[in-house]
C-alpha positions, -999 to +999 in steps of 0.1 A: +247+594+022+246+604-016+254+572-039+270+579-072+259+549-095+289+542-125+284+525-157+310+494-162+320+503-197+327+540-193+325+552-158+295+577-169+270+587-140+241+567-145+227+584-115+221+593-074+209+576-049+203+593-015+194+571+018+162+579+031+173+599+065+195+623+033+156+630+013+140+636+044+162+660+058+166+678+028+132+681+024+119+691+056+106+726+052+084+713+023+071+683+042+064+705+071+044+726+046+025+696+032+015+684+074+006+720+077-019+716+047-031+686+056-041+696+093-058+728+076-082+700+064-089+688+094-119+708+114-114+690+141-076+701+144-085+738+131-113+744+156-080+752+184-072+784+168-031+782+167-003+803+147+014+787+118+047+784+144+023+769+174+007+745+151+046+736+137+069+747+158+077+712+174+079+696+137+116+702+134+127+677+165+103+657+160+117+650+126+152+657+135+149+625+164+134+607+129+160+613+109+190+603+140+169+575+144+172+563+109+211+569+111+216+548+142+236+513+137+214+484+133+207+471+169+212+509+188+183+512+215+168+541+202+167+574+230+132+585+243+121+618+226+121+644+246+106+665+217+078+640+216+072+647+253+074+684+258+049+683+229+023+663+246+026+687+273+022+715+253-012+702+232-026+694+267-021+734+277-035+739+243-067+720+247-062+693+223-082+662+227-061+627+226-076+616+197-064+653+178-028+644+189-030+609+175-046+624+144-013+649+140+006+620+143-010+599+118-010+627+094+026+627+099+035+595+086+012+601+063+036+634+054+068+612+054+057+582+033+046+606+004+082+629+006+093+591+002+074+584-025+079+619-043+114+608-043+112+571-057+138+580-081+166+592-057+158+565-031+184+535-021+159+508-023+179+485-005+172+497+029+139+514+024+119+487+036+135+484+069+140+522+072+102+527+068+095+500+095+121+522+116+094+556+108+065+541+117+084+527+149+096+559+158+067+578+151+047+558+170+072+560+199+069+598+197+033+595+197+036+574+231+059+597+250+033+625+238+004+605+254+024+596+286+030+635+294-002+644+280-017+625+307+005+633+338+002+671+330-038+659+330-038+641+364-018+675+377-044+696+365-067+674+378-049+669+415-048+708+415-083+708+411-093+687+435-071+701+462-086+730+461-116+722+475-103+697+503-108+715+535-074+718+557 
């Protein structure tokens, strides 16, 4: 929601606000380009050779379930990501550690609280407190539906493993 701010005296535009789900979805492309810079600092994260699209690809939902999340009413139970979930999966098949897929994560935030604070001047400070609270809650949420996949798809692998070498 864009917030047109009036004068008293002569109804001049003094300026915008935007709410903080509006900044972050219109600048997701660039904050997806930042994350992508920031893992490319990260040996640990750039010794899985990935595609720009395999390395990003799940950004989008991620940040899309961020942004719904942030436009729920106060007191909404917010929905499980399924984004967050298919991409545990997925880092598993792609050999990433748990502590790489917590690090992605925390560059994330990381990612989100600088778009924020790139855009101090557009922001409706009146609910930016509680809507970075509702981030790092979401964020973190994502990052535990990632971890709860990441592991079943490891104890499958694992079961597979060890069945075949049971005798019948």
């Amino acid at each position: 929601m864009i917030m047109i701010t009036h004068s008293k005296n002569n109804g001049t535009r003094l300026g915008t606000t935007e709410s903080v789900a509006d900044i972050l979805e219109r600048e997701l492309d660039p904050l997806i380009h930042d994350w992508m810079q920031l893992v490319e600092k990260q040996d640990d994260l750039m010794a899985i050779t990935l595609g720009y699209e395999d390395r990003t690809g799940h950004l989008p939902k991620l940040l899309r379930d961020v942004i719904t999340r942030l436009r729920l009413d106060a007191g909404t139970k917010a929905p499980i990501s399924v984004a967050a979930s298919h991409h545990g999966e997925l880092r598993r098949k792609q050999g990433y550690s748990v502590a790489m897929v917590v690090e992605e994560s925390r560059l994330l935030q990381v990612c989100l609280f600088t778009t924020l604070h790139k855009n101090t001047n557009r922001l409706e400070y009146s609910k930016l407190l509680p809507d970075v609270v509702i981030i790092a809650d979401e964020v973190d949420a994502q990052l535990k539906q990632q971890m709860l996949r990441y592991m079943v798809a490891n104890a499958v692998e694992h079961q597979a493993g060890v069945s075949k070498f049971r005798p019948n």
